[in-house]
C-alpha positions in Angstrom: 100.0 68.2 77.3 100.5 68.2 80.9 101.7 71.9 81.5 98.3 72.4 79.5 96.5 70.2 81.9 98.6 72.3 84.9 97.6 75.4 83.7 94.0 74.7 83.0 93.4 73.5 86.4 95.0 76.2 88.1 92.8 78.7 85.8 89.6 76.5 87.1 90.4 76.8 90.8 91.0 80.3 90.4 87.6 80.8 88.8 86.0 78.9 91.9 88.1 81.1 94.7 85.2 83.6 95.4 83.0 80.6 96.1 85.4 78.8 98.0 85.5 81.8 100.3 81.9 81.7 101.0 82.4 78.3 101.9 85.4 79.2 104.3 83.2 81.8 105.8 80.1 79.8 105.7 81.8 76.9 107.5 85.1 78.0 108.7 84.0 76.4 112.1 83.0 72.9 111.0 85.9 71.4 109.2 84.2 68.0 108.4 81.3 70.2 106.4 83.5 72.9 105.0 85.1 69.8 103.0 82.0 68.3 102.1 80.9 71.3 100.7 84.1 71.9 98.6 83.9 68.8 97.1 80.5 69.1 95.9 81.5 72.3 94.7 84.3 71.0 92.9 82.3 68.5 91.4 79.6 70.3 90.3 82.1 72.8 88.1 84.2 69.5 87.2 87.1 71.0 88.5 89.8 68.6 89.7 91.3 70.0 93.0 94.8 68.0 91.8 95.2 69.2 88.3 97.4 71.8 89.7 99.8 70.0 91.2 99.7 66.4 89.4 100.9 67.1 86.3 104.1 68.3 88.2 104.3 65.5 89.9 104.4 63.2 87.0 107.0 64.8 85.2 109.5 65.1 87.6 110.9 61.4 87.0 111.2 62.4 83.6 113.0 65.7 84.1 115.3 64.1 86.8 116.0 61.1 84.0 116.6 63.6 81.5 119.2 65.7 83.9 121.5 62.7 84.9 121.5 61.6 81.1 122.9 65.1 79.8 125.0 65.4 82.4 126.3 61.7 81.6 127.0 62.3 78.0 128.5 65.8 78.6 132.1 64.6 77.9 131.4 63.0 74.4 129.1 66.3 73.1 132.6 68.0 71.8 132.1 70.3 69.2 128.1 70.2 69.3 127.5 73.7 68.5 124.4 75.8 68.7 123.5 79.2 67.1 126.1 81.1 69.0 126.9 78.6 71.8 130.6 77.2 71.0 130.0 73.3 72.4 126.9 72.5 74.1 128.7 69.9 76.6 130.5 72.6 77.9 130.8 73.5 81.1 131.7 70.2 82.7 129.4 70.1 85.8 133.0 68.7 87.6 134.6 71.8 87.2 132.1 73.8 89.2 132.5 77.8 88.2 136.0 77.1 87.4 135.9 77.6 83.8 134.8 81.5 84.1 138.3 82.5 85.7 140.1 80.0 83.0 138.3 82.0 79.8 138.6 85.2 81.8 142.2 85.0 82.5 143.0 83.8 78.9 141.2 86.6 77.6 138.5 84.9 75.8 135.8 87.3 76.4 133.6 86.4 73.5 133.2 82.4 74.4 132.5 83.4 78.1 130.2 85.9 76.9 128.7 83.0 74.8 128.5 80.7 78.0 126.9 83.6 80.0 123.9 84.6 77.9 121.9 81.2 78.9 122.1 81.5 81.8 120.9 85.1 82.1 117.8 84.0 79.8 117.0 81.1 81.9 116.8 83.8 85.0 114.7 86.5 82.5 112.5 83.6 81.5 111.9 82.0 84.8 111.7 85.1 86.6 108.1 86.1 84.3 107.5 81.8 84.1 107.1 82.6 88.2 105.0 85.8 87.6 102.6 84.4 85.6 102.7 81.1 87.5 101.5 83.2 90.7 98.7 85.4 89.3 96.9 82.2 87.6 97.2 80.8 91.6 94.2 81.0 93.4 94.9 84.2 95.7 94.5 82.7 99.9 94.2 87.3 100.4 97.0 87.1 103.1 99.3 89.6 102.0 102.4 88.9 104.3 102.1 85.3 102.3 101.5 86.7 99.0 105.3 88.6 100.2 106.7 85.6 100.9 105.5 83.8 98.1 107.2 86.9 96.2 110.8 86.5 98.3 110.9 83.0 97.3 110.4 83.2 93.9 112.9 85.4 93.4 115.9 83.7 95.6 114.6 80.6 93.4 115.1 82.4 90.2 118.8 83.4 91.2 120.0 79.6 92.6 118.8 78.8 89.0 121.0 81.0 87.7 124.0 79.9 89.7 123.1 76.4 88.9 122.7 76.7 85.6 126.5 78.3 85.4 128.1 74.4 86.1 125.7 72.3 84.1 126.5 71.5 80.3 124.9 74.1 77.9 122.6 71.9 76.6 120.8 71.3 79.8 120.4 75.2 80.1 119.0 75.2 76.8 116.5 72.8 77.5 115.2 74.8 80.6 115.3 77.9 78.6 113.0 76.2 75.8 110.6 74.5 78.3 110.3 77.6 80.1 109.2 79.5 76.8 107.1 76.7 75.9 105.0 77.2 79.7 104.7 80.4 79.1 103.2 80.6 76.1 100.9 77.7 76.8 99.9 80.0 79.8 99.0 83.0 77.5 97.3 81.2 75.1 94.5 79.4 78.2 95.0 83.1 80.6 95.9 85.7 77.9 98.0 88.5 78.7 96.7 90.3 81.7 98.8 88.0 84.1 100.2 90.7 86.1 96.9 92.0 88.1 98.3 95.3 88.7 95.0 97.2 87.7 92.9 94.8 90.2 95.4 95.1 92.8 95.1 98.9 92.6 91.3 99.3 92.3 91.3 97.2 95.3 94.2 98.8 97.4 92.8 102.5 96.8 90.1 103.2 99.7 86.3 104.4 98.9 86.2 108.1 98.9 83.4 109.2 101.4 80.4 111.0 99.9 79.3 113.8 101.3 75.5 114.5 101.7 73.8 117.7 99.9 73.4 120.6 101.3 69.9 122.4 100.7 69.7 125.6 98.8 68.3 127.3 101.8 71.2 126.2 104.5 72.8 123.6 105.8 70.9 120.3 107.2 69.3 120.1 110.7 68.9 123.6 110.9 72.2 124.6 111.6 73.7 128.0 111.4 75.2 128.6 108.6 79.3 129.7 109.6 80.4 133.2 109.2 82.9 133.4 106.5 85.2 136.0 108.2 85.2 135.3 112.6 86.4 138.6 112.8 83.7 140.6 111.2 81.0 140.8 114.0 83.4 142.4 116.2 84.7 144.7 113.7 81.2 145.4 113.6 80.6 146.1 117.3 83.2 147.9 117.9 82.5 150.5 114.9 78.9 151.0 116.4 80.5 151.6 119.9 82.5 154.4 118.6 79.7 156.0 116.6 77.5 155.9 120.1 80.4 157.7 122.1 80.7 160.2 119.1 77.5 160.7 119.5 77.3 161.5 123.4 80.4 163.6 123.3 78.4 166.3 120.7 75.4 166.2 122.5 77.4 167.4 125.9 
């Protein structure tokens, strides 16, 4: 219910952007208005300008008591086996990324194959969480921030990876569900069209310039109309000089 509440609000305040940017251009100079007026604004569409960012903040108590107590009772999940996940305790988050080398070495590919496919979900699925996290943000239109925004999502997605490679299964499993769970919470309040590309490239593809009529009789303002061939008046010329000389030349 709160990811719905999250996702709602950022929906709402993304509906209200274009208006907000009136009001930044409107009153960009006088701070003390510019606020006034977003609040009323916010009020009027009953748009809360926390739900974005509250929800968050409520459940991260719950997702850092949830962490330490997986990670506690690692040790006694022996033998807690999921689909194709050997022991969902395992790894110890003591050992670190020492385990990898151990099954590599002993040439049990298929259990460190096992271990390694969480982990590569968890990136897949946070990696389009992210992506569809960003296009239902309300857009600020400064692109080298937009970049940046981009940059950091993705080094987050890989440290979430590497994380994920020293924690007990279990917890990776959990990640991996509540990430599917977001997202499809997302689609079902935004739909599908989260990735903005045909927007982006209306908007990023300049206005051709149109060009005026020409009359049937000429071109406007009375101009000339241009030779097709520069050369042919003085082909011309020259032909009629000849044909003058001929001319004298007979006559003498």
């Amino acid at each position: 219910p709160l990811t719905m509440t999250q996702i709602k609000g950022m929906q709402a305040q993304k509906e209200l952007q274009p208006k907000l940017q009136e009001l930044q251009q409107k009153y960009g100079k006088n701070r003390e208005k510019l606020a006034q007026e977003q609040m009323k604004l916010y009020q009027e569409a009953g748009v809360n300008p926390l739900s974005g960012c509250l929800p968050m903040v409520v459940q991260m108590p719950i997702l850092f008591g949830l962490y330490s107590a997986l990670v506690a009772l690692g040790p006694r999940l022996t033998d807690a086996r999921f689909f194709w996940i050997p022991d969902l305790g395992f790894p110890q988050y003591t050992r670190g990324l020492g385990w990898i080398p151990e099954l590599f070495n002993a040439g049990d590919y298929a259990t460190l194959a096992a271990y390694l496919v969480l982990p590569a979900l968890l990136m897949v699925s946070q990696f389009y969480m992210q992506k569809m996290t960003t296009a239902a943000t309300p857009s600020t239109g400064d692109s080298g921030q937009a970049g940046m925004m981009k940059q950091m999502s993705s080094m987050m997605t890989l440290m979430f990876g590497f994380f994920t490679l020293q924690v007990p299964a279990g917890l990776t499993l959990y990640w991996v569900t509540s990430n599917l769970l977001q997202m499809a919470q997302t689609v079902a309040v935004n739909g599908w069209d989260f990735g903005g590309g045909a927007s982006q490239t209306a908007a990023a593809k300049p206005a051709k310039p149109v060009s005026e009529p020409q009359p049937a009789n000429g071109p406007l303002n009375g101009a000339a109309p241009e030779a097709a061939n520069s050369d042919e008046p003085t082909a011309v010329s020259t032909r009629t000089r000849r044909k003058q000389t001929r001319r004298q030349r007979k006559r003498k």
